[in-house]
FIKOLZA-1660 file (N, C-alpha, C; in steps of 0.1 Angstrom, whole numbers, plus 5000, padded with zeros to 4 digits):
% residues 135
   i   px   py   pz ch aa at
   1 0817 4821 3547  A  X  N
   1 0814 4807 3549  A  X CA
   1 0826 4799 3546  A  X  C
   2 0829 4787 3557  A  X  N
   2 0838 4780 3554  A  X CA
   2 0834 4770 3541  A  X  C
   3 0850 4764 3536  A  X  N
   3 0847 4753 3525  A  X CA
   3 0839 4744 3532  A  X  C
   4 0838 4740 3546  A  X  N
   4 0833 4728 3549  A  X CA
   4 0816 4728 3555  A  X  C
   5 0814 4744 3553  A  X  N
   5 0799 4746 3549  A  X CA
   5 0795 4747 3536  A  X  C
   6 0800 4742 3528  A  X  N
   6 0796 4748 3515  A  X CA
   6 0780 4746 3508  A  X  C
   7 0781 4731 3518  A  X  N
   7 0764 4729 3512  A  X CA
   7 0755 4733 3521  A  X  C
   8 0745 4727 3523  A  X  N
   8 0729 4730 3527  A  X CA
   8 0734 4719 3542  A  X  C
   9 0736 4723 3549  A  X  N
   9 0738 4713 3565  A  X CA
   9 0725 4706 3567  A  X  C
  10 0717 4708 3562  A  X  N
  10 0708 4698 3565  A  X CA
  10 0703 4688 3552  A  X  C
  11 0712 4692 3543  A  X  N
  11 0709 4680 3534  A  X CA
  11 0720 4669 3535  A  X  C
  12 0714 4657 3533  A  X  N
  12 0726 4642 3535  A  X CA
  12 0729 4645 3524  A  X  C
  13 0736 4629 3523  A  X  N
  13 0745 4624 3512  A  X CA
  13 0735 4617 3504  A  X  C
  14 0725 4612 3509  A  X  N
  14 0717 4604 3506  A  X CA
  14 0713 4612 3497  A  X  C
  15 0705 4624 3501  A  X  N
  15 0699 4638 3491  A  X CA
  15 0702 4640 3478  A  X  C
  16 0722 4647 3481  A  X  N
  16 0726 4651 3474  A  X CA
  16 0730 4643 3464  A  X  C
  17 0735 4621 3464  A  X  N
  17 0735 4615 3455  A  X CA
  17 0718 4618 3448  A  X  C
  18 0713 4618 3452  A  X  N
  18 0699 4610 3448  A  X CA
  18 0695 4626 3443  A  X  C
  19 0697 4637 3441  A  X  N
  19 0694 4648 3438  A  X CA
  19 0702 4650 3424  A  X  C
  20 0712 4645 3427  A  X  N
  20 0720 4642 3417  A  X CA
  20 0721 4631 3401  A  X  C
  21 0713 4621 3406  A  X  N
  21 0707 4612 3398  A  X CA
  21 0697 4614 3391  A  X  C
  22 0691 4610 3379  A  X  N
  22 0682 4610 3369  A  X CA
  22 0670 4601 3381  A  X  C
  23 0660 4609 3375  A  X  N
  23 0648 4603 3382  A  X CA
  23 0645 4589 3383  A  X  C
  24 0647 4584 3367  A  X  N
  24 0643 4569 3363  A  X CA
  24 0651 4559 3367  A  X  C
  25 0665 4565 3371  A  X  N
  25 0672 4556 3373  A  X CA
  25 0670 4558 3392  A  X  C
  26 0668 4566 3396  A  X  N
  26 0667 4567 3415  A  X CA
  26 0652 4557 3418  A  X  C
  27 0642 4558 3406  A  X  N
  27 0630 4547 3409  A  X CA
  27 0634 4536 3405  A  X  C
  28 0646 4530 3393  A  X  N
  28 0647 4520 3392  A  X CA
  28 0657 4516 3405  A  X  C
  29 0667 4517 3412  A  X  N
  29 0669 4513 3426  A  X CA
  29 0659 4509 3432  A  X  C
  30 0651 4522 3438  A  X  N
  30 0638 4520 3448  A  X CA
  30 0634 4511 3444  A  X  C
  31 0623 4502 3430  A  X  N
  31 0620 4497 3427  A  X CA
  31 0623 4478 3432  A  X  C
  32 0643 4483 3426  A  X  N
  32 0647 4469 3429  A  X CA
  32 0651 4466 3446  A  X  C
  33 0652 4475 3454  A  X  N
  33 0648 4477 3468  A  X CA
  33 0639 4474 3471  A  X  C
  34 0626 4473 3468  A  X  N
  34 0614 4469 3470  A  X CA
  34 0607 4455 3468  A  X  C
  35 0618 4452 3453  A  X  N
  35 0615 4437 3452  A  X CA
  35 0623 4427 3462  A  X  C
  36 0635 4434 3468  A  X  N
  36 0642 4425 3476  A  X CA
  36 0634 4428 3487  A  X  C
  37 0627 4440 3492  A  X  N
  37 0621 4435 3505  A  X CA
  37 0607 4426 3503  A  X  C
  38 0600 4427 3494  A  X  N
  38 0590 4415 3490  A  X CA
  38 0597 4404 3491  A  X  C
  39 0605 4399 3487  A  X  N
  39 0614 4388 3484  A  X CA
  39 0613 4377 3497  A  X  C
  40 0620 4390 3506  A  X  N
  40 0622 4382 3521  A  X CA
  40 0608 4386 3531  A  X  C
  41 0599 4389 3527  A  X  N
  41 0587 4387 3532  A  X CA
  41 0582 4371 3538  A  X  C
  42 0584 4366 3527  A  X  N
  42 0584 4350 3532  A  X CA
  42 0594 4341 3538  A  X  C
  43 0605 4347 3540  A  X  N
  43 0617 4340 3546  A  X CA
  43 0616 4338 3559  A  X  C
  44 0625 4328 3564  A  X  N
  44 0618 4327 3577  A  X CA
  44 0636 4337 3581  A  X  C
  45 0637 4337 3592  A  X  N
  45 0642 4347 3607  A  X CA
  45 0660 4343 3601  A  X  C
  46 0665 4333 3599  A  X  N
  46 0674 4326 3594  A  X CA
  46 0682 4333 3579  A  X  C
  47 0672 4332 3571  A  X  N
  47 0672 4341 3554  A  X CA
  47 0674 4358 3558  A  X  C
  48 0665 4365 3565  A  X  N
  48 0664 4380 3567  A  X CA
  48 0679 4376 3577  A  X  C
  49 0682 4373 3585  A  X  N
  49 0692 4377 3588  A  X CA
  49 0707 4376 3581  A  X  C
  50 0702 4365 3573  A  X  N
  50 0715 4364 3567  A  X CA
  50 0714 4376 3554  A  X  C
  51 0708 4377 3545  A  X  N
  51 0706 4390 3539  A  X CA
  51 0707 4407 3547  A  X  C
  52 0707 4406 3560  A  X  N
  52 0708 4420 3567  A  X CA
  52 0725 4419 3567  A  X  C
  53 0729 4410 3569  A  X  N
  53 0745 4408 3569  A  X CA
  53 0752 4410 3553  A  X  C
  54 0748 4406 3544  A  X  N
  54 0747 4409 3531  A  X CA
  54 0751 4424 3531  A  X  C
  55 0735 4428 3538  A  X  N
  55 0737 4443 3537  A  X CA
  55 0747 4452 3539  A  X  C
  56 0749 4450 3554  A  X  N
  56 0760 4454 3564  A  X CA
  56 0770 4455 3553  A  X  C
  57 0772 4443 3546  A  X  N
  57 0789 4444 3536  A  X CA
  57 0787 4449 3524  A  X  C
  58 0774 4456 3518  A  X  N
  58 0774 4460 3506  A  X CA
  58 0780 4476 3508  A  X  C
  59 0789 4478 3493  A  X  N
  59 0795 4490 3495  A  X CA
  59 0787 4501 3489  A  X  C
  60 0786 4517 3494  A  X  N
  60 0778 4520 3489  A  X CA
  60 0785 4533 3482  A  X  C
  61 0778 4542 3473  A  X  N
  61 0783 4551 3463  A  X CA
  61 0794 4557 3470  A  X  C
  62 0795 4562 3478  A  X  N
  62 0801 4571 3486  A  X CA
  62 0815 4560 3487  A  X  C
  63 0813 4553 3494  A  X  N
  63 0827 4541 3493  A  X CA
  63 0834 4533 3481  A  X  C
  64 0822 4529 3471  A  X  N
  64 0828 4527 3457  A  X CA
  64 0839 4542 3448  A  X  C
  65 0831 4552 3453  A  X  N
  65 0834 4564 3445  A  X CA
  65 0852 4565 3454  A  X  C
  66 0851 4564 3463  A  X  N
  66 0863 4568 3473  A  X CA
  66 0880 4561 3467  A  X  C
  67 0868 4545 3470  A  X  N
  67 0883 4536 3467  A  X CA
  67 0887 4537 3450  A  X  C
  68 0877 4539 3445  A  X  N
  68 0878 4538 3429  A  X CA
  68 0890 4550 3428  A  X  C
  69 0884 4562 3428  A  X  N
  69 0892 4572 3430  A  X CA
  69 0910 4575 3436  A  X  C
  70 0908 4570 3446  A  X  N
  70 0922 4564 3454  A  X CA
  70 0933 4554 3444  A  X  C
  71 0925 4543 3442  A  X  N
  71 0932 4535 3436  A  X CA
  71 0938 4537 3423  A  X  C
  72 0929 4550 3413  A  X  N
  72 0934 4555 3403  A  X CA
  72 0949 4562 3406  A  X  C
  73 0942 4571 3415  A  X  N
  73 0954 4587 3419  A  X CA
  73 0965 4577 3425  A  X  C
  74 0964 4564 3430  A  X  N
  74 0979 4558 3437  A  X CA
  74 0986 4556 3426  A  X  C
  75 0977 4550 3415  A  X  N
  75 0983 4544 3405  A  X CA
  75 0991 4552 3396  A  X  C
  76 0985 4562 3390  A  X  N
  76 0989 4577 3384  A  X CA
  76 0999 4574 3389  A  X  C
  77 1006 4583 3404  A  X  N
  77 1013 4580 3407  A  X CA
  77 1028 4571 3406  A  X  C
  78 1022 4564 3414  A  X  N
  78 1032 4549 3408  A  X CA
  78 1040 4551 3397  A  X  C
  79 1028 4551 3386  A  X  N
  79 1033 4551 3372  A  X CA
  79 1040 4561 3366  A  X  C
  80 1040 4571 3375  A  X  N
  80 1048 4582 3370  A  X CA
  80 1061 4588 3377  A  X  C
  81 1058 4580 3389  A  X  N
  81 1074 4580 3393  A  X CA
  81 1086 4567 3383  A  X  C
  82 1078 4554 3386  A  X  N
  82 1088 4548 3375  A  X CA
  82 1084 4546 3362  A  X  C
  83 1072 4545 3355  A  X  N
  83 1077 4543 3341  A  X CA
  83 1076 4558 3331  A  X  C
  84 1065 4567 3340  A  X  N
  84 1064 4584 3328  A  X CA
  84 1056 4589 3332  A  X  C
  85 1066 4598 3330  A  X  N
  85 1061 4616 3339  A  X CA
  85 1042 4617 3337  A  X  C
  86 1039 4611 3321  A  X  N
  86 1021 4615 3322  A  X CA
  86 1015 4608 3325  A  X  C
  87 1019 4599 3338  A  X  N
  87 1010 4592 3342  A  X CA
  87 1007 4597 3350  A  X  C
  88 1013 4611 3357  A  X  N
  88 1010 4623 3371  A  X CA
  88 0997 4628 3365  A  X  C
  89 0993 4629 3348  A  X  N
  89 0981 4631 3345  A  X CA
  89 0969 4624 3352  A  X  C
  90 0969 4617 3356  A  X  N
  90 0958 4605 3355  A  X CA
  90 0953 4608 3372  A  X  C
  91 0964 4613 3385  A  X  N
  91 0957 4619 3395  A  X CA
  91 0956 4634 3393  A  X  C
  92 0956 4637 3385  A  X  N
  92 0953 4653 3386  A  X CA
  92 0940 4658 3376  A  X  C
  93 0936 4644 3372  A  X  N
  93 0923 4640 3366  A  X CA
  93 0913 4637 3378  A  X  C
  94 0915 4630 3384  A  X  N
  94 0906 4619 3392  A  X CA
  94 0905 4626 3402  A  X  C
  95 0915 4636 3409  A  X  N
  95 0916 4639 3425  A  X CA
  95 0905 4652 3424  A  X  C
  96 0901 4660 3416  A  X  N
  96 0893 4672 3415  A  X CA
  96 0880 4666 3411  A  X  C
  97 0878 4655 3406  A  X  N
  97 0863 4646 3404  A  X CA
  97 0860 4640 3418  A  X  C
  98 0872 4639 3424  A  X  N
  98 0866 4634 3439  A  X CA
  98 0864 4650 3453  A  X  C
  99 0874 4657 3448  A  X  N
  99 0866 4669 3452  A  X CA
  99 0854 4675 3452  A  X  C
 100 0851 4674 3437  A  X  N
 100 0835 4677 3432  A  X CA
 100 0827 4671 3440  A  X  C
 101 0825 4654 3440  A  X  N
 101 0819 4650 3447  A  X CA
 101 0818 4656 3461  A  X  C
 102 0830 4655 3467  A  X  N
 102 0828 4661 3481  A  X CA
 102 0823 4672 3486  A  X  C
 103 0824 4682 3479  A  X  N
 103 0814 4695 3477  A  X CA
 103 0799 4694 3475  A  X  C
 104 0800 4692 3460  A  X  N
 104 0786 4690 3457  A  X CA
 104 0777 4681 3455  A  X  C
 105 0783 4667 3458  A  X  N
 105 0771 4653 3454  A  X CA
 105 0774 4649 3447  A  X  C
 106 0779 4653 3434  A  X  N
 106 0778 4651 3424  A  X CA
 106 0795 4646 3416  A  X  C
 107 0797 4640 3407  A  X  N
 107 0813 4638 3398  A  X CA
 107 0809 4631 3386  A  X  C
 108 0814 4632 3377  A  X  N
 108 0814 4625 3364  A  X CA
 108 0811 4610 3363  A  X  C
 109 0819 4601 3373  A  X  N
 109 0812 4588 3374  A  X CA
 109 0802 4584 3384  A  X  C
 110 0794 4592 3388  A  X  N
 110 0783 4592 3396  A  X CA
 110 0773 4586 3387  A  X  C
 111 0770 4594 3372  A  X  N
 111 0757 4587 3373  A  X CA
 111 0756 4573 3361  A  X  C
 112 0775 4570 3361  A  X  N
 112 0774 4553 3357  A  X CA
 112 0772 4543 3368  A  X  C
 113 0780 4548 3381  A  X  N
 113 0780 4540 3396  A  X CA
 113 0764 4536 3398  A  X  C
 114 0756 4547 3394  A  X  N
 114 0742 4547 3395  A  X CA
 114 0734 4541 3390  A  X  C
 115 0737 4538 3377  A  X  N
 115 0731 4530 3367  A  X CA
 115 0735 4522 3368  A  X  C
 116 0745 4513 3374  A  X  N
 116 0750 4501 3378  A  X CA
 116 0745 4497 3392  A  X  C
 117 0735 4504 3397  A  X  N
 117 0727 4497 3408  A  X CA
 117 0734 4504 3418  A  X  C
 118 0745 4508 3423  A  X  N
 118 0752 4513 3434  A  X CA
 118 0747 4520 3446  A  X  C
 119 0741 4518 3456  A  X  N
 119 0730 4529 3462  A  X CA
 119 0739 4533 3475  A  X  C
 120 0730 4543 3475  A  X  N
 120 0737 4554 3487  A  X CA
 120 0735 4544 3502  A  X  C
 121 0743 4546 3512  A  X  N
 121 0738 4541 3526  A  X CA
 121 0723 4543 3531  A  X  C
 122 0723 4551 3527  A  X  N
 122 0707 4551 3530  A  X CA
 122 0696 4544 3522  A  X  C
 123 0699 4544 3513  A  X  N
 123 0693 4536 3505  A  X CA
 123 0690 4522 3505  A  X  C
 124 0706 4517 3513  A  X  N
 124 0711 4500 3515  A  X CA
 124 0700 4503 3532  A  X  C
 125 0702 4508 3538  A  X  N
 125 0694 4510 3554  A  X CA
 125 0682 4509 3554  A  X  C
 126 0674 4513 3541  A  X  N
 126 0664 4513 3540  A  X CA
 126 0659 4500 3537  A  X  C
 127 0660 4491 3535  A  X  N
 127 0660 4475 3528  A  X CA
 127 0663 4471 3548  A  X  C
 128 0672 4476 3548  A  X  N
 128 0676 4468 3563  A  X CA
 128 0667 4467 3573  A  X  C
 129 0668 4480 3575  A  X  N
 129 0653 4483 3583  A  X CA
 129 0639 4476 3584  A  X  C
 130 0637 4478 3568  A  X  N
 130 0626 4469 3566  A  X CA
 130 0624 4459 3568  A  X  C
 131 0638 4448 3568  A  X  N
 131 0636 4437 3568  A  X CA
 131 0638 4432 3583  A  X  C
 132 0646 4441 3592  A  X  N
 132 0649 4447 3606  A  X CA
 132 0632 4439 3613  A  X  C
 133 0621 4449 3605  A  X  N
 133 0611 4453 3610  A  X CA
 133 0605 4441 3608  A  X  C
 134 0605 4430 3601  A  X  N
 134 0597 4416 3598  A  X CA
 134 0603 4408 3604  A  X  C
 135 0613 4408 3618  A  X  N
 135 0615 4401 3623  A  X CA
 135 0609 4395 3639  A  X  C
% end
């Protein structure tokens, strides 16, 4: 089996964050997902659209996790070409947490991103949809 089967092909990303996460914290999302689509239940055509647009630009685990990552390992870098050599520590920390993730779902700051509200695309689509649907 290739590395780039390594998982279950028919499980998303959606899955494997949310498989990944503590229960109470994947209902507290849903939860606040649910109050935003209550929310705009009464809005008129004007409000849902401008919130689907909202949507469109919210970033989600998978993109937070990415740039966060990146931005470290450039920095590492950086820092260790001009001011010291252990700053090369700092991507050779970050770059195998973003492996992990890409493998398995899963990396060490997954489930603060999570607790900080961060939801998967599917998660944000789901809100969309719904509010898609009340129009």
């Amino acid at each position: 089996m290739s590395v780039f089967n390594a998982e279950n092909p028919t499980s998303s990303s959606l899955d494997r964050v949310r498989s990944s996460t503590a229960a109470h914290v994947n209902e507290e999302i849903d939860h606040q997902t649910d109050i935003n689509i209550q929310r705009y239940k009464v809005k008129n055509k004007a409000e849902i659209l401008e919130r689907i647009k909202m949507l469109d630009k919210e970033w989600d685990v998978e993109r937070v996790l990415e740039v966060n990552a990146s931005t470290l390992a450039l920095t590492g870098l950086a820092l260790g070409l001009t001011v010291n050599r252990k700053w090369f520590l700092l991507p050779s920390i970050v770059l195998p947490f973003l492996l992990q993730h890409g493998l398995q779902g899963w990396c060490p700051p997954l489930p603060i991103l999570r607790r900080l509200g961060i939801r998967t695309r599917g998660e944000i689509d789901r809100e969309k949809y719904a509010l898609k649907a009340r129009l």
